[in-house]
C-alpha positions as CSV (number, residue, x, y, z in Angstrom):
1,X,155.6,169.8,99.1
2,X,155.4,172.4,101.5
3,X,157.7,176.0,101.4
4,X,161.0,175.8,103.7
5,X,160.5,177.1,107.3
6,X,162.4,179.6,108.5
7,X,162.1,180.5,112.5
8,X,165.0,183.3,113.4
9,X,166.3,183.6,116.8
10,X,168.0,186.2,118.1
11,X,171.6,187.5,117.5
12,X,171.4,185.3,114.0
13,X,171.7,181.8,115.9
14,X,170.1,180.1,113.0
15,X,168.2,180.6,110.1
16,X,167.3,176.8,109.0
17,X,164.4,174.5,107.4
18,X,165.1,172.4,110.1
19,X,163.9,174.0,113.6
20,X,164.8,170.9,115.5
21,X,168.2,171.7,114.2
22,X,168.4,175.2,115.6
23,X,167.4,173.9,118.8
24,X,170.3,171.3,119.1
25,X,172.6,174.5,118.0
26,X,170.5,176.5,121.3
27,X,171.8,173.9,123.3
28,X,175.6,173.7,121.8
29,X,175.8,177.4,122.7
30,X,174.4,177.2,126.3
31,X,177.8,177.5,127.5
32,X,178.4,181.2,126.1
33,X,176.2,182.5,129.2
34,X,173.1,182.2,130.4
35,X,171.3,185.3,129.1
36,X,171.7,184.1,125.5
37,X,170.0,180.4,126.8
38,X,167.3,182.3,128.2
39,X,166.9,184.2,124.9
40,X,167.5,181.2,122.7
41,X,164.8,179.1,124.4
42,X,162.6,182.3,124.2
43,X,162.7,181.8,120.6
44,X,163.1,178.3,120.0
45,X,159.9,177.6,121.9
46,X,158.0,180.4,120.1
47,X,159.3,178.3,116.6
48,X,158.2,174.7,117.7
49,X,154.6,176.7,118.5
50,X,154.4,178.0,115.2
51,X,155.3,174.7,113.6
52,X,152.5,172.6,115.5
53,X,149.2,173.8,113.1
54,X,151.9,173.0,110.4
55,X,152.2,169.7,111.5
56,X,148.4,169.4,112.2
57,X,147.9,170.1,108.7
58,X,150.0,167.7,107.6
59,X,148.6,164.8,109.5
60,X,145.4,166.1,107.8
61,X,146.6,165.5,104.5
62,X,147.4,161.7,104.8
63,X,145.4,159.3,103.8
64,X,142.7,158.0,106.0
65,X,143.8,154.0,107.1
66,X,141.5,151.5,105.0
67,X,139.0,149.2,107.3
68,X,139.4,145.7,107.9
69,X,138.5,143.7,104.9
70,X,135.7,141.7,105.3
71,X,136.2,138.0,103.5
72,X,134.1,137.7,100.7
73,X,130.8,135.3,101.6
74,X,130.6,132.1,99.4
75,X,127.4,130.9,98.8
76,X,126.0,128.1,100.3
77,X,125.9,124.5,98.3
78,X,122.3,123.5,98.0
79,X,122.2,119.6,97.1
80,X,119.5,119.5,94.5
81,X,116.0,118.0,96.2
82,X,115.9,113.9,95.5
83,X,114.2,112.1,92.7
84,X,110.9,110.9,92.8
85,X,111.1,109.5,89.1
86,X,113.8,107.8,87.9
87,X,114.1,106.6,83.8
88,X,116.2,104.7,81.8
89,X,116.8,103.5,78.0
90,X,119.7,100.6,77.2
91,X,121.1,98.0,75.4
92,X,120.6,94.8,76.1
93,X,122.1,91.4,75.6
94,X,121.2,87.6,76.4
95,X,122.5,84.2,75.9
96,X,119.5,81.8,75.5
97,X,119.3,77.9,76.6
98,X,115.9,76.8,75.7
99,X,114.2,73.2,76.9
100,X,111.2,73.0,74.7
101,X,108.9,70.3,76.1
102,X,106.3,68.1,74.1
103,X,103.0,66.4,74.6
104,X,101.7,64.0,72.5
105,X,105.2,63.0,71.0
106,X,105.9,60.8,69.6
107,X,102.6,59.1,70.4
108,X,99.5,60.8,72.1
109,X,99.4,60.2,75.7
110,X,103.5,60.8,75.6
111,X,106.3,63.3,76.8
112,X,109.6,64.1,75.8
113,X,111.9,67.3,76.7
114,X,114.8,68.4,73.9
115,X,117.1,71.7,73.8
116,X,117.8,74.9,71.6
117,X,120.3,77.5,72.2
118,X,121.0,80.9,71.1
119,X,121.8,84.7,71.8
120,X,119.8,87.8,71.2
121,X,119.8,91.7,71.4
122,X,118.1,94.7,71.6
123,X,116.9,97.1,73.9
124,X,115.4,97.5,77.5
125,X,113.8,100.9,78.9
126,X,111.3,101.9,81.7
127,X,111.2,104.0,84.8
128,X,111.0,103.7,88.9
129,X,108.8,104.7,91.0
130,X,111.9,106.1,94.1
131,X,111.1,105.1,97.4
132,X,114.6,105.5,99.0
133,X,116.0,102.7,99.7
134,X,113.9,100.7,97.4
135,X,112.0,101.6,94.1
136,X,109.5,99.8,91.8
137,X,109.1,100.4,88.3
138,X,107.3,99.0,85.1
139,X,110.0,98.0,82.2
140,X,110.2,96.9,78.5
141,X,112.3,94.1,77.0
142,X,112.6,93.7,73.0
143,X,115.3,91.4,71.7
144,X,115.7,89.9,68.5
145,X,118.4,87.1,67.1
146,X,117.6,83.2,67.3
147,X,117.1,80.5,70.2
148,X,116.7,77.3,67.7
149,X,117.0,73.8,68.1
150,X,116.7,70.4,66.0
151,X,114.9,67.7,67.6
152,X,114.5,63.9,66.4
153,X,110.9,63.5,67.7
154,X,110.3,60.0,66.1
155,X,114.0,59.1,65.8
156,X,114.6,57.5,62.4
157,X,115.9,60.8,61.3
158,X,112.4,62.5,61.4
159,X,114.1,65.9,61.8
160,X,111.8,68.8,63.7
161,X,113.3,72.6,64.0
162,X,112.5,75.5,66.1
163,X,113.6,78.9,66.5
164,X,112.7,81.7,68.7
165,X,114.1,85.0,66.9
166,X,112.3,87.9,68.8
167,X,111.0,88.3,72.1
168,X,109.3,91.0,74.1
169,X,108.0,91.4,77.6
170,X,106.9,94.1,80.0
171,X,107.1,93.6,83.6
172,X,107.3,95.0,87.4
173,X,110.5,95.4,88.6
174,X,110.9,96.0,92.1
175,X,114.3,96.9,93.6
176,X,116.1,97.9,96.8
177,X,119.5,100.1,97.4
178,X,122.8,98.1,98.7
179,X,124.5,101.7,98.8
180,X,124.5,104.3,96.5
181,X,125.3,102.2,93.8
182,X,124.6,98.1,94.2
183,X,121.3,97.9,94.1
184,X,119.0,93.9,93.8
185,X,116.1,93.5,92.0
186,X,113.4,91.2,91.0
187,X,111.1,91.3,87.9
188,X,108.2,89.6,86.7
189,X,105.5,90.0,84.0
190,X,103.9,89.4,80.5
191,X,106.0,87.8,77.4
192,X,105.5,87.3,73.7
193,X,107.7,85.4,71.8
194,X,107.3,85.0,67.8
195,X,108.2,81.0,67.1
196,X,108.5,79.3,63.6
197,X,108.8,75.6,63.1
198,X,109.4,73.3,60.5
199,X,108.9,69.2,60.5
200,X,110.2,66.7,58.2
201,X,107.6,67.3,55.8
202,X,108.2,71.3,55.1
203,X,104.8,71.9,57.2
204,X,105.5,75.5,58.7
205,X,104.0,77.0,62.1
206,X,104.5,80.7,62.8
207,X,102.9,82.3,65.5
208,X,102.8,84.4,68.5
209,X,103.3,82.7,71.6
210,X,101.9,84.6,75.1
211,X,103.6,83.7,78.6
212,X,105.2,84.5,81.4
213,X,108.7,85.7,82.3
214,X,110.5,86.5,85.5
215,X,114.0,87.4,86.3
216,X,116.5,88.8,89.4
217,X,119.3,90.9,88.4
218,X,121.8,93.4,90.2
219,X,122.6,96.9,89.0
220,X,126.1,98.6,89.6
221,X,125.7,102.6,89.4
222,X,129.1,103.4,87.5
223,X,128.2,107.2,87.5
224,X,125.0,108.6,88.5
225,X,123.5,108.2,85.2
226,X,125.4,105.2,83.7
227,X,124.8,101.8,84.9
228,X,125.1,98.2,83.5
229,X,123.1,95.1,85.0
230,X,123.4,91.3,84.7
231,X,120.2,89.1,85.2
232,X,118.4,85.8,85.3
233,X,115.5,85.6,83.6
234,X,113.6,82.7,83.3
235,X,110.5,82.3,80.4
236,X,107.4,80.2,80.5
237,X,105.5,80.4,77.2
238,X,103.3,77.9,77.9
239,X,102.2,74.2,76.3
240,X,100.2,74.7,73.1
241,X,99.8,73.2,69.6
242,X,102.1,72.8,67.2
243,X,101.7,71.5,63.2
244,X,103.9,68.1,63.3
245,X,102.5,65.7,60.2
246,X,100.9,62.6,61.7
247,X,100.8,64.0,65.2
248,X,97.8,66.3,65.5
249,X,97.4,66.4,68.8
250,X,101.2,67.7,69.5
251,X,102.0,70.5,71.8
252,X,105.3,72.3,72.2
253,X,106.3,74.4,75.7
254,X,109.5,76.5,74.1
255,X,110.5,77.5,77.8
256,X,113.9,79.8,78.3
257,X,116.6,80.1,80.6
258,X,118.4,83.5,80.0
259,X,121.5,85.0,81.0
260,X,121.2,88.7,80.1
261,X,123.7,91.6,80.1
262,X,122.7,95.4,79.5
263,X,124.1,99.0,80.1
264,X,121.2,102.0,80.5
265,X,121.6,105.5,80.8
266,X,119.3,107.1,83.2
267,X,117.6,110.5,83.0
């Protein structure tokens, strides 16, 4: 803090640390004759002068006012650039109603049509060629469980199994965006399926069967990289020969109607 001023008028008015004080006292006194006003005022104006570089110096000494804040800038969001490519990798499951077909049964020349049923699982992978709003990809299919059936080809008894454990296919899949999440798609391509049968007689025949499958599905994007699907697929192995005893010339079509369910992850 700065010392105590002091400004003394004449006649010993006032001597105070307050010179706006002395001049209220000038004033009081202005009534005891007009040579002491004059002299008073003299003095008291010669105090205020004094007091003004004080004051000055003062005003020097305080702090200088801040600027206006500027609000901080936030960075812009940039959305990330779209997806060419998109993959996947899942689990899948299907319920199986097979219509196996025969030539040549019971008798050559003859037809006849029984059923198997079944359910599978395994798992389903691939990746999509994006082409907002529509994409085509290539995808695998691998399942494994049964699809079997019991037919009486003779009648009589004359007992004939099948089963279908494992299946496999890859295929085109072409698609196209409801919104950001229902998307339709169609699929179609090459199948294996790995068949054993047995006839009355204990004569086995396992093999490898080649075909066709083909299927239409929706897929429901529950985040952006979890989504589950539901299809139709339908499976056309094709009419070739089967060991049955006294029929040589019989021929089995194993053809599938599947209802399949599967969740995939994409990345």
């Amino acid at each position: 803090m700065s010392s105590p001023i002091i400004c003394d008028l004449p006649k010993g008015i006032f001597a105070h640390t307050e010179p706006f004080g002395a001049v209220r006292r000038i004033i009081a006194r202005a009534g005891r004759g007009g040579r002491v006003v004059r002299a008073s005022l003299k003095w008291a104006v010669l105090c205020v002068a004094s007091l003004l570089p004080l004051a000055s110096a003062g005003a020097a000494d305080l702090p200088a006012p801040l600027p206006p804040s500027v609000p901080a800038q936030v960075p812009a969001m940039v959305p990330p650039p779209p997806r060419t490519f998109d993959c996947y990798a899942g689990v899948i499951g299907e319920a199986v109603v097979s219509h196996p077909s025969f030539n040549n049964v019971p008798v050559a020349g003859a037809y006849m049509e029984d059923y198997a049923l079944g359910e599978r699982g395994g798992g389903v992978g691939g990746c999509n060629y994006l082409f907002t709003p529509s994409y085509l990809g290539v995808e695998v299919t691998a399942v494994y469980g049964k699809a079997s059936g019991n037919s009486n080809l003779l009648g009589f008894g004359f007992s004939f199994t099948q089963n279908v454990p494992f299946e496999s296919a890859i295929r085109l899949r072409y698609g196209y965006m409801l919104d950001r999440q229902f998307s339709v798609f169609v699929a179609g391509g090459a199948s294996v399926g790995y068949m054993t049968t047995k006839d009355i007689a204990g004569l086995t025949d396992d093999s490898y069967r080649w075909g066709a499958q083909i299927g239409v599905g929706i897929e429901y994007l529950v985040t952006p990289d979890w989504g589950v699907r539901t299809e139709y697929a339908y499976t056309y192995p094709g009419m070739k020969s089967v060991t049955i005893t006294g029929l040589p010339q019989a021929q089995i079509n194993p053809t599938e109607h599947l209802v399949r369910f599967a969740v995939v992850r994409h990345f």
